[in-house]
Every structure is written in C-alpha cells, then in structure tokens.
Steps between C-alpha positions, in 0.01 A plus 500: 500500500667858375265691796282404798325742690391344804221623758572865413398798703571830445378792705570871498420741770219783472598802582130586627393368852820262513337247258671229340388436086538140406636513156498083468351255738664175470600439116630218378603497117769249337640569185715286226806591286352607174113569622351805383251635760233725562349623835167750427349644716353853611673793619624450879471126451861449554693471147711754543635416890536128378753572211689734716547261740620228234737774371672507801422892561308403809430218740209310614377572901496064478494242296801391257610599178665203330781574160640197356480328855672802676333677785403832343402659859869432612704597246806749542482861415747331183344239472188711432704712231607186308109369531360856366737460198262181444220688486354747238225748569214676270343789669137611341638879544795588211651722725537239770714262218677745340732834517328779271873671381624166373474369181340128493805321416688692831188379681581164464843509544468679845380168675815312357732777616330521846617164532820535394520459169723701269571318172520606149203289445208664705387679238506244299335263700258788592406609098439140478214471764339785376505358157322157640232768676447655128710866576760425232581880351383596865754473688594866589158656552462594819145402700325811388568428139338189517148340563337360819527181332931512404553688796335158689735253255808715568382426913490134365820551367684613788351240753640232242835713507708246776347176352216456816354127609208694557297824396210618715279757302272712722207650289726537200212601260280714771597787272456375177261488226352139412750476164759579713409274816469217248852564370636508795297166548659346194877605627468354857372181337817499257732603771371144700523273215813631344722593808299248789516819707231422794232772488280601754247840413253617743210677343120547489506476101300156452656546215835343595364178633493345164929600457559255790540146626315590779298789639385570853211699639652699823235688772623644807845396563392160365491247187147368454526302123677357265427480160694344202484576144567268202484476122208244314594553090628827526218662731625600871179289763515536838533203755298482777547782774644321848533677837836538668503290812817677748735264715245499770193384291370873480325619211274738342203453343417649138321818520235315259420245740487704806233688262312204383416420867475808706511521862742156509688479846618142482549219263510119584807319323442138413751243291360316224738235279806740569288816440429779723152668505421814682111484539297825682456384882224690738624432859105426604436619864335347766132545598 
C-alpha cells in the first residue's frame, strides 16, 4: 500500500468561545501505487485539510499517516523535506501555484532548483513538460499572458517538476470553464497512465468521478461511499455505490436512504449466506 490513513482526526481551535472545529472525525482511506482518486464532496467537508495533511504541511491531532510503510506522523523535520519532494500539489487558485513575474518555463524550474538542482538540463527537462501539457511555443509567457486553463497546465507542470510518487489536486478546475475543466480532466488521466504518478483530487465537480479508479463521497470530516467506474464497449457505467465501513465498523448511511425512510433511529443487522442486511428496527416500548 503507497498510503494509509488510519483513524484520522483533525481538529482546529475556534477562536470564538474557546471552541474546537473538527475538520475530520476518524478517516480511514488506503490508497495503491498507480490509483487515480477522487474525494467530492461539499465545501467544509474536509478535502482540503485531508490533502494537506497527506502533503506533509500539517499533522493529524490522531490517527496515522502511513507512506510506503513509514510512519508519516513521526518523520524528521528531513525526513519530511525528502517526503514533500514526493509529493506534487495543484492549488484551484493560479496565484497559489505560481509566481506572476516569471515566465512558465522559470516556473517550473523553480521547484527543481529549490531542491537543489542546478544542471544545464532544467530547462530542458522543464520545456519538455510543458510540451506534454500542450504549451509548446509557450514557454516564456508569463501567467497573465496566458489562460485560466494554461496557467492550470503550467501548475501541472511544475508539481510534475521533481518526478513526484504522488500528486494531490485540490479543486484544480473550481475556476474553470467546463472546456477547460474537461482538459484538465483529460491531462490528469494521461499523466496516470503514462507516468503511474498516484493522483488524488478533492473536488465537488461530479464531474471528475468518471477520471478515476475510484471516487469517494466525504461529509463532515468523514468518507461515507465508494463508487467505482468502468468501461462496457466504449461507454463509462457505474458499479454499484458501497458505503465505507471505518476500522471500528462505523459508517454512514447514504443521504438517499436516510430520505427514503424518515425519522430512522436504529437499524437491525442480520447475516444471510455471507451477506449483511441492514433492515429499519422500531425499538417497541412497553405497555
């Protein structure tokens, strides 16, 4: 397994009252080399606090963060520099991705040389990711000579700049028009297959669910389904939606269903050759 968050919580103090804000209430996600994911879900759900703690920039309040079978939650303040270079980032906002007086080629190169790197070849090497992301003859425009949509490929660009295991994209197309957000679609879905660089975007665009291997709902600090797309001559179906079941045998019911039968407290759980049923229980009182 390439990641395993396990039993994650993540809380931030209020500064009104003294209040505490649970950000994520127990989360457990595992994720293969190669697997391109999506977690949707609404604003405040907790996307954006998940891939910041998987980027290292942050740290759980419990639970473990697991990297190749390392401890992510004990790693050394070097150790964590050598683990960020493993990790590329897409922020929805251009101006959080890149620096408005460079040119995109210097964009890209500025990761490599924050690392250390100083060879005769970063520009090549740099020219050449832009010309996989479609910028050939773009090279030295700076952001404000380019559209929402290149200025998002050169952010593409530079997170692929030090050759990441993994590239977490955090609403990359909240500021894009649909041609645009489907682009960017199309490029994350190359980058997978052609590099087996392990994506994870958060988003509430439905839209990327059918890009991935797998796509999970998040509400309230939590995942609550799973769903899992696949290809019948040519046509993208969707497999039947399952709900996440946590290490403690929590889980969340689909909004749908809590819906369908309003006012449900309890459910009675009941094995049947190997399969589990969850059937609408009234706890009857006594006359």
């Amino acid at each position: 397994m390439l990641l395993d968050c396990k039993d994650i919580i993540k809380i931030y103090p209020s500064s009104s009252e003294g209040l505490s804000f649970p950000a994520l209430r127990g989360l457990n996600l595992s994720i293969r080399k190669g697997e391109l994911i999506s977690i949707i879900g609404p604003s405040g759900a907790g996307k954006s606090t998940l891939l910041r703690l998987i980027s290292g920039f942050d740290q759980p309040s419990s639970g473990e963060i697991w990297f190749n079978g390392k401890l992510l939650n004990k790693f050394t303040h070097k150790d964590l520099l050598d683990y960020r270079e493993k990790v590329g980032i897409v922020n929805q906002e251009p101006k959080d991705n890149l620096v408005w007086g460079l040119s995109a080629v210097n964009n890209v190169m500025l990761p490599m040389r924050y690392v250390g790197k100083f060879d005769r070849k970063l520009k090549e090497r740099a020219k050449k990711i832009l010309k996989r992301l479609g910028l050939e003859g773009k090279e030295h425009r700076k952001p404000s000579q380019l559209s929402g949509g290149e200025q998002q490929r050169v952010a593409i660009a530079i997170a692929l700049a030090n050759e990441p295991q993994i590239l977490l994209a955090d609403e990359p197309t909240g500021e894009l028009d649909s041609f645009s957000t489907y682009e960017i679609i199309d490029y994350f879905k190359q980058i997978n297959k052609e590099f087996g660089i392990t994506i994870i975007a958060a988003t509430h665009d439905k839209r990327f669910s059918k890009l991935s291997d797998k796509t999970y709902k998040i509400q309230d600090g939590r995942l609550t389904t799973q769903q899992i797309y696949f290809k019948t001559g040519g046509i993208i179906d969707l497999s039947e939606e399952s709900v996440v079941v946590d290490s403690h045998g929590n889980l969340r019911l689909p909004i749908s269903v809590i819906e369908k039968f309003k006012g449900l407290t309890s459910v009675k759980v009941t094995i049947e050759n190997d399969e589990i049923k969850l059937i609408p229980y009234e706890i009857k009182k006594s006359s």
